[in-house]
C-alpha positions in Angstrom: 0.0 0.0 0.0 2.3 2.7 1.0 5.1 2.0 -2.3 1.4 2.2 -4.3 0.8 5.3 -2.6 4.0 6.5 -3.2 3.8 5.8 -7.2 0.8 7.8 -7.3 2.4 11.0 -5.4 5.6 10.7 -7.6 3.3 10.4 -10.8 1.1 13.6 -9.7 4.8 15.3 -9.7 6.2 14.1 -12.7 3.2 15.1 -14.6 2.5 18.4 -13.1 6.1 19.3 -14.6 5.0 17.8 -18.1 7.1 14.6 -17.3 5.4 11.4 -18.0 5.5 8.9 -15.2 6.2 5.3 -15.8 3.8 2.9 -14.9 1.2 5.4 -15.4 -1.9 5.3 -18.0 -1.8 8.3 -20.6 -4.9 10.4 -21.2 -7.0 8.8 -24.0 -7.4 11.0 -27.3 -11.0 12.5 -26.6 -9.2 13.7 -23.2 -5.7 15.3 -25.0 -8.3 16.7 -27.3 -10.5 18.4 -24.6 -7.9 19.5 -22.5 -6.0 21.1 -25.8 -9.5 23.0 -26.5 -9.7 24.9 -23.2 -6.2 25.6 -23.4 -3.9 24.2 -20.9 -2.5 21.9 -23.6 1.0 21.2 -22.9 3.3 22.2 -26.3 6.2 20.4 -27.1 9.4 21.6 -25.4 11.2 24.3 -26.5 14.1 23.3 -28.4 16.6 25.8 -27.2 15.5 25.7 -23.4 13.4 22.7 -23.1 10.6 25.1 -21.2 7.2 23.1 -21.1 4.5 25.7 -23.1 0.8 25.7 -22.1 -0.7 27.3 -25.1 -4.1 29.2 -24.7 -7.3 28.0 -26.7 -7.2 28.3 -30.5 -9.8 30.5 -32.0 -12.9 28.9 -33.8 -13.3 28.6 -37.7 -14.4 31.0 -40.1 -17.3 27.8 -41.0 -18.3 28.6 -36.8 -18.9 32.3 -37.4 -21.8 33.1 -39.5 -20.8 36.7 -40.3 -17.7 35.4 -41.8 -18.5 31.9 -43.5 -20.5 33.7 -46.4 -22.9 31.6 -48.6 -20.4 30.4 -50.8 -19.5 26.8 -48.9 -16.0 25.1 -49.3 -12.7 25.6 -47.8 -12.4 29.1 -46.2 -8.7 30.6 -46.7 -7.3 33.2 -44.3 -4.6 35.7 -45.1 -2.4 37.5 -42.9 0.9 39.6 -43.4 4.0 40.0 -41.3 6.5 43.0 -41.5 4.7 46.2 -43.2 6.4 48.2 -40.1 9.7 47.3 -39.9 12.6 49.6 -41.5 14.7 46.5 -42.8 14.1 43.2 -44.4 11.4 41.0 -46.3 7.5 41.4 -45.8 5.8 38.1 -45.3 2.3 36.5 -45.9 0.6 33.4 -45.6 -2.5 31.6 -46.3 -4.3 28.7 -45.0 -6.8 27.0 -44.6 -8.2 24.0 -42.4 -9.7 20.9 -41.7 -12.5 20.8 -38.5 -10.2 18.1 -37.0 -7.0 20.0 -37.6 -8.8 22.9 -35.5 -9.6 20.4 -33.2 -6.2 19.1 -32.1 -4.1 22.2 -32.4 -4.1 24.4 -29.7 -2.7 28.4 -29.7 -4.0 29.5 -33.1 -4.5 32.9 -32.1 -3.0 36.5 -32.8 0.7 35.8 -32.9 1.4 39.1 -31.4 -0.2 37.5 -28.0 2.4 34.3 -28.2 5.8 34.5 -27.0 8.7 33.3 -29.4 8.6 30.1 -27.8 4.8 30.0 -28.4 4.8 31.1 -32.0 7.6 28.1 -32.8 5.9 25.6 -31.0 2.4 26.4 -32.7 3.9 26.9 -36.4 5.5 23.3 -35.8 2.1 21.8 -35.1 0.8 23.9 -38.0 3.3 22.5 -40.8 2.7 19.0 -39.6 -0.5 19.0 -39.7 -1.8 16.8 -42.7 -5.8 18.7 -42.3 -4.1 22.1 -43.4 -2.8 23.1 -46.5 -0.7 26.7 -46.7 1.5 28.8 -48.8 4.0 31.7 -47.1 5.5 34.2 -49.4 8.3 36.3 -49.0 8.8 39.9 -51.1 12.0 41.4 -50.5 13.5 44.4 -49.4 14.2 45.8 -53.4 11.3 44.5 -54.0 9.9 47.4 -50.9 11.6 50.4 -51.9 11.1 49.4 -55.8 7.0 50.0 -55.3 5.8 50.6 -51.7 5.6 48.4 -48.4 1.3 48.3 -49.1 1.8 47.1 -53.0 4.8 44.6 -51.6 2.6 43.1 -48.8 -0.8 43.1 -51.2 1.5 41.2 -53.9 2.9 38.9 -51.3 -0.9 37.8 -50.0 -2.1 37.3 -53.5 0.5 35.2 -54.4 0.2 33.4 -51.5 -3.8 32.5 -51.8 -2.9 31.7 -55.6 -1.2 29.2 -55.2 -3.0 27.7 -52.3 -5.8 27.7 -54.4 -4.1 25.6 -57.7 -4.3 23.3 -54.7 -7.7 23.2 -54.3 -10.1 21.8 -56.8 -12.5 24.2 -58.0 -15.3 23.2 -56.1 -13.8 23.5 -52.7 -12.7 26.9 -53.0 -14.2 28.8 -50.9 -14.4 33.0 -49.5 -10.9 34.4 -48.8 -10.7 36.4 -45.6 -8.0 39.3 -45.3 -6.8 40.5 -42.2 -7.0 44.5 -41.9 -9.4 46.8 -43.6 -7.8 46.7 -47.4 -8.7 43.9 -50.4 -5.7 43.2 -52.7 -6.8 44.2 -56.1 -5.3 41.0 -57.1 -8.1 39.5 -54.9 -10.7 41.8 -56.2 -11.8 39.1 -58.4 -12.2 36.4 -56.1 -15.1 36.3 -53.2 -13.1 38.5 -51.1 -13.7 39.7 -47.8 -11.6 42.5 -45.3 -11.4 41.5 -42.1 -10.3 44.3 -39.1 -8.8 42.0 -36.4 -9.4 38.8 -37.9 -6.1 37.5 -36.7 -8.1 37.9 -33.2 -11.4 36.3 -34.4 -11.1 32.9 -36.6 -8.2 30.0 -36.7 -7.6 30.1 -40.5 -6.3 34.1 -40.3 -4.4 33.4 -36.5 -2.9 30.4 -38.3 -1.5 32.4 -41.4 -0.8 35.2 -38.9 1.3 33.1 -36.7 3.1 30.9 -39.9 4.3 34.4 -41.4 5.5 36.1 -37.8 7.6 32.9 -37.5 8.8 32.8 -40.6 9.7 36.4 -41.0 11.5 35.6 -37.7 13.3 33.5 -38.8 14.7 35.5 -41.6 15.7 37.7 -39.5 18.1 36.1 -37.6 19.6 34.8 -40.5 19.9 38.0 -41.7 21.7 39.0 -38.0 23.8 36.3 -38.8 25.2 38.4 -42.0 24.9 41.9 -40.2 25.2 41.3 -36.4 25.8 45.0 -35.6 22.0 45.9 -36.7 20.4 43.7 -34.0 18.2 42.1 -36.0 17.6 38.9 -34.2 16.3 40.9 -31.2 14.1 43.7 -32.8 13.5 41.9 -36.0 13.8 45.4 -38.2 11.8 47.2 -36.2 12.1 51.3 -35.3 13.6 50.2 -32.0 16.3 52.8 -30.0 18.3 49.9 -30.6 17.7 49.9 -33.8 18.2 53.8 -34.1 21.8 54.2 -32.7 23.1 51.4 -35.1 22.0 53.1 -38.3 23.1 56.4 -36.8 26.5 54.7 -35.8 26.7 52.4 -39.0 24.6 54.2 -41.7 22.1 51.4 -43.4 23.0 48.1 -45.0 21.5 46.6 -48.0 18.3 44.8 -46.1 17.1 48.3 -45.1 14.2 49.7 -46.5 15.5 53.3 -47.9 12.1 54.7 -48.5 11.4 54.0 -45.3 10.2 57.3 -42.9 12.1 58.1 -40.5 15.3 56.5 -42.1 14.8 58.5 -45.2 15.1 61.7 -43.9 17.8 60.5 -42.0 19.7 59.6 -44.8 18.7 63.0 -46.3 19.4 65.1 -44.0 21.5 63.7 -41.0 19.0 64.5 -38.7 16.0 61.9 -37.1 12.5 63.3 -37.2 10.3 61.8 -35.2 6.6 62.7 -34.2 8.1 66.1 -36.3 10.7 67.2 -33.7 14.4 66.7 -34.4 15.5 63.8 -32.1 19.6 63.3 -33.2 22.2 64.2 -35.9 24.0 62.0 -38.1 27.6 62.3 -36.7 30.4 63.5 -38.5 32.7 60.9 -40.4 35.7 60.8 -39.2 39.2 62.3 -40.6 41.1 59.9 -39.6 
C-alpha cells in the first residue's frame, strides 16, 4: 500500500512538470483533445531551453462564425501579413486553410502578437505538420519594398500566397478568402473577397496564417543577423527600436534596409531623425582619420 501510494504522489509530480511517469496510464485522445480546447494543452518543449509551453485556446473557424463563412460553402482561406512596419528586411504573408479536425487538435492559433517566441515556434510546428491544413508563405524582399511601396509589396505577397494555395484546391472547394485589416488586394478583387479588421483575433484560418508568417519572417531575421550582427536584428526583427536607431546612426544602413522607409529616409537625407516632427539626433560627423 504505502510504495502504491508512493507511485501515485511521484506520478502527480512528474506530470505536473510535463514529465510522463512510468507505470502510469496516458490520457486517452478525446481527453488530449479536450484538455487542448480549453487551453492548458501542454506544447512540445522548447528546443533551445526545453521550457514546457501551455498554449491558450485556439480561435474557432471562419465555417463557426456566421458573419464570416458567407454563402459560398468550401474551404475558407485566411490571409495574414508580417512585416509592413519594420525599417529592414522581407514582408511576409501566408495563407491557410483547415480541416474541423485540424482545428480540433491544435491548440494556440490565435494572434501571434499574443504568443511568445517560444509560443509562436511551438504552434507553427504543429501547423506544418498537420496533414488537415494546407498553406503557402511568401516572402517579397526588401528591393522588391523600396522598388514599389511596403502596401503594394505586402498586397502582392498575400495574393500570391492565396494563388497558389488555391491551384491546390479543386474548384469546387474553394471557398471565401478572408483578409486581415481593412484593405482587399486588387489581385483578390476578383475572387469572393472579404476585409477583415482584427481577424487574426477572431477565426483560426487568419491566426494560423498570422502566426506561420510572424515565425517565418523571424526566422529570416536572424539569419539575416547572422550576415549583419551589428544591426540587431535577431532581437528587434527590423523594427524602429532605439536599438535599432543608434546602429543606423552609428553604422549608416546596410542593404536589407528599407530606404524609403520614414524616418530613415530623412535621415539619410538630412542627418538628422525626425520623429513625431521634432528633431530627435544628428547623423555624426565621419571621421578624418
Amino acid at each position: 500500500m504505502l510504495q502504491l501510494l508512493s507511485t501515485l504522489i511521484m506520478g502527480k509530480q512528474l506530470t505536473a512538470r510535463g514529465i510522463k511517469a512510468p507505470g502510469l496510464r496516458p490520457r486517452t485522445k478525446v481527453a488530449q483533445d479536450a484538455q487542448k480546447r480549453r487551453g492548458s494543452t501542454v506544447a512540445k518543449p522548447s528546443s533551445s531551453t526545453g521550457e514546457v509551453l501551455k498554449l491558450p485556446p485556439s480561435l474557432p473557424m471562419a465555417s463557426k462564425l456566421p458573419a464570416l463563412r458567407g454563402r459560398r460553402g468550401g474551404c475558407v482561406v485566411g490571409v495574414d501579413e508580417a512585416g509592413r512596419g519594420p525599417w529592414a528586411g522581407p514582408v511576409v504573408a501566408a495563407a491557410v486553410t483547415a480541416g474541423a479536425a485540424a482545428v480540433q487538435r491544435t491548440a494556440g492559433v490565435t494572434d501571434s502578437k499574443k504568443l511568445s517566441e517560444a509560443q509562436r515556434e511551438a504552434v507553427f510546428a504543429e501547423l506544418t505538420s498537420d496533414p488537415d491544413i494546407r498553406y503557402e508563405v511568401v516572402v517579397v524582399g526588401r528591393e522588391r519594398i523600396d522598388r514599389t511601396n511596403i502596401l503594394a509589396a505586402a498586397h502582392e505577397a498575400m495574393a500570391k500566397a492565396v494563388k497558389q494555395l488555391q491551384k491546390k484546391l479543386p474548384q469546387a472547394q474553394r471557398g471565401a478568402v478572408l483578409v486581415d485589416g481593412n484593405l482587399i488586394p486588387k489581385q483578390l478583387e476578383s475572387s469572393s473577397c472579404k476585409a477583415v479588421v482584427g481577424g487574426d483575433r477572431t477565426c483560426f484560418e487568419i491566426a494560423a496564417a498570422s502566426v506561420l508568417a510572424k515565425v517565418t519572417r523571424d526566422r529570416h531575421m536572424r539569419k539575416l543577423h547572422n550576415k549583419f550582427p551589428d544591426y540587431g536584428f535577431d532581437s528587434h526583427k527590423g523594427y524602429g527600436t532605439a536599438a535599432h536607431q543608434a546602429a543606423l546612426q552609428r553604422l549608416g544602413p546596410c542593404t536589407e534596409h528599407r530606404t524609403t522607409f520614414q524616418p530613415l529616409k530623412g535621415f539619410l537625407a538630412t542627418g538628422e531623425w525626425k520623429q513625431r516632427g521634432k528633431r530627435t539626433a544628428k547623423k555624426p560627423e565621419p571621421s578624418n582619420a
